[in-house]
C-alpha positions in Angstrom: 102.7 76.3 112.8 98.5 76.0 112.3 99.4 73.3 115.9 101.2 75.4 117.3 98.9 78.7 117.1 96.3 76.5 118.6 97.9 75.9 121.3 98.9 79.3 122.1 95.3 80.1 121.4 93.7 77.7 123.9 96.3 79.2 126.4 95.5 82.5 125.7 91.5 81.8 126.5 92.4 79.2 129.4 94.6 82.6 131.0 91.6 84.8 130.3 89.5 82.3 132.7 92.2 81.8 135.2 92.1 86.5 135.0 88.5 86.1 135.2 88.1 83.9 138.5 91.1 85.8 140.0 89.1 89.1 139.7 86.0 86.8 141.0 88.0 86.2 144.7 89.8 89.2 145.0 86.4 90.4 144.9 84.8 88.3 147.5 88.0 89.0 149.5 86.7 92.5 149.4 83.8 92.2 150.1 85.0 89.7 153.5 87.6 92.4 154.8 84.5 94.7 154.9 82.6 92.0 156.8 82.9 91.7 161.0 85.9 89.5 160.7 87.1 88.0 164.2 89.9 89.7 165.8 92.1 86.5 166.1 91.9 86.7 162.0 92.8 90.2 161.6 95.7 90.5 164.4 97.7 87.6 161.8 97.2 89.8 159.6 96.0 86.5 157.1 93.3 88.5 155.2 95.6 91.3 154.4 98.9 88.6 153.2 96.0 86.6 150.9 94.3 89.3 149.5 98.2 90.8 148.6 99.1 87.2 147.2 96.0 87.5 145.1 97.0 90.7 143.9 100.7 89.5 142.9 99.2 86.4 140.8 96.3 88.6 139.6 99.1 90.9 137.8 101.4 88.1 136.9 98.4 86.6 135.1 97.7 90.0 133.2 101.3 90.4 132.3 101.4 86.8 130.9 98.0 87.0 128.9 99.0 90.4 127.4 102.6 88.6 126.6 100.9 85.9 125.2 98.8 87.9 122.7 102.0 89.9 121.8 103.7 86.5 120.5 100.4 85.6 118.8 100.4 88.3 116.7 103.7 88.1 116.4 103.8 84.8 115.3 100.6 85.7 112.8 102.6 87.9 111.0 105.9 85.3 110.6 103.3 83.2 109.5 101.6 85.0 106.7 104.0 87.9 105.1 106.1 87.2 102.9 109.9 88.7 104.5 110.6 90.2 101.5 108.0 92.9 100.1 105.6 92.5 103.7 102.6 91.8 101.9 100.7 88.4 102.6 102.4 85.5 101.3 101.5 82.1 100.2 100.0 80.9 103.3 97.9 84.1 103.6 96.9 84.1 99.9 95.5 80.3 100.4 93.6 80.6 103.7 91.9 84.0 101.5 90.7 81.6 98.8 89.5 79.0 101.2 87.5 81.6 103.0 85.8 82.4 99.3 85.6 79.1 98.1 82.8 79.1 101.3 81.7 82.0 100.5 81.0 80.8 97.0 79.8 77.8 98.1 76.9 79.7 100.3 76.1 81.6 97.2 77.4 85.1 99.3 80.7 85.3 97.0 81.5 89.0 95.3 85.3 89.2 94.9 87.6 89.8 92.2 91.4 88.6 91.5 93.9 89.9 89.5 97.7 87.8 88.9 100.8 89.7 88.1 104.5 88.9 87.0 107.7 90.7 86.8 108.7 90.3 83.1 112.3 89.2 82.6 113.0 88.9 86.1 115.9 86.2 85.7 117.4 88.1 83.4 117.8 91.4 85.6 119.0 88.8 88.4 121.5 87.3 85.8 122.8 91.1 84.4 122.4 93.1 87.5 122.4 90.6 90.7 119.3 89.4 93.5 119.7 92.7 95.1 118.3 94.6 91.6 115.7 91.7 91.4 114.6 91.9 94.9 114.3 95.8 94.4 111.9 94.8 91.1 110.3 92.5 93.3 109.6 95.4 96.2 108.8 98.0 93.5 106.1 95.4 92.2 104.4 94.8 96.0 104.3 98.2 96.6 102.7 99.3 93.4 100.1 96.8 93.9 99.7 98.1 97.7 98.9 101.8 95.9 96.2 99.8 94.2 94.6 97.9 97.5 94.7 101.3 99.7 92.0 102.7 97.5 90.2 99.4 97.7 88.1 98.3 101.1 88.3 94.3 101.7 91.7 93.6 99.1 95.3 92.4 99.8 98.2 91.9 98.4 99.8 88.2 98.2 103.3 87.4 96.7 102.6 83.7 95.3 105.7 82.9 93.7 108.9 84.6 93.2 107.9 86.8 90.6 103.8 86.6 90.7 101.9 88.6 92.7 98.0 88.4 93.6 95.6 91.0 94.3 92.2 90.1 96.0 89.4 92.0 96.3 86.0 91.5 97.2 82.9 93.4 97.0 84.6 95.4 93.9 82.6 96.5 90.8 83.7 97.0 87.4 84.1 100.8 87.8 86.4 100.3 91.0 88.5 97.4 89.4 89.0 99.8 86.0 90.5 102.4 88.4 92.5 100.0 90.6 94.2 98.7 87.4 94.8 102.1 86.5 96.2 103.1 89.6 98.5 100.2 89.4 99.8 100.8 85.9 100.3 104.4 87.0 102.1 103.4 90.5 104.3 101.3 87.7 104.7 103.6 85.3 106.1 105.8 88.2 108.5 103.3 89.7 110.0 102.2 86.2 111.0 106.1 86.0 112.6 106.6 89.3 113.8 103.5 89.4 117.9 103.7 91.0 119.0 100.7 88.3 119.5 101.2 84.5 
């Protein structure tokens, strides 16, 4: 995926040239059909059927750069939420730590992580089926979300099927007390509505 997103990237700039020098002649067109142009040129009507050609492939251009950036993000998301709760997943939680582990190595590191698991989620799955686990497993993500929206700089990650992540950086001791808090409370409140016994 990392290849292909690449490539899609280098397109995406190499399109963003090809917009910039189309601008560039329809410009200098422009400025020509304002020029004293012989009248042999102007009675074939030539200046007026290139400057419209240029204006066709100027939009196709836009159309395909702004299509292109669509499937980027697109694929960005495919690539790094997890389908199930739509917080980051694996591949997100990794490039996160590799983005501190510089950080830490250029001595500019201030983060904090916090690990989570359901308890006894196989036995839920066993008793009540996936489709009461994968609600646990929701009701988990979103809890922790509570927790991030009152943080700047954090994310959610599902790591396994049952563990969670929760990354934050630039958070002091006062702000990771309350986060915690929030997320025991955002807990507290979805083991009480909860729709399963």
């Amino acid at each position: 995926f990392d290849r292909v997103r690449a490539r899609f990237k280098v397109l995406n700039a190499e399109l963003s040239e090809l917009s910039k020098d189309v601008d560039i002649l329809m410009g200098e067109m422009a400025s020509y059909s304002s020029a004293v142009i012989p009248s042999s040129q102007t009675d074939s009507g030539e200046m007026e059927d290139g400057a419209d050609e240029l204006e066709v492939l100027s939009g196709k251009i836009r159309t395909m750069k702004a299509e292109m950036g669509m499937y980027l993000d697109y694929m960005h998301v495919q690539a790094y939420t997890d389908s199930l709760t739509r917080v980051g997943n694996t591949t997100a939680y990794h490039e996160v730590m590799r983005e501190l582990d510089n950080k830490i190595k250029e001595g500019t590191a201030d983060f904090c992580v916090a690990v989570f698991d359901l308890n006894g989620l196989k036995e839920i799955n066993d008793t009540y089926g996936h489709e009461c686990g994968d609600y646990y497993i929701q009701g988990t993500a979103h809890s922790l979300q509570k927790c991030v929206d009152t943080l700047d700089e954090a994310g959610v990650f599902r790591i396994g099927g049952d563990e969670f992540a929760v990354v934050a950086e630039g958070c002091d001791q006062a702000r990771r007390e309350k986060g915690l808090q929030t997320i025991e409370a955002a807990i507290a409140d979805f083991n009480k509505t909860t729709q399963y016994d």
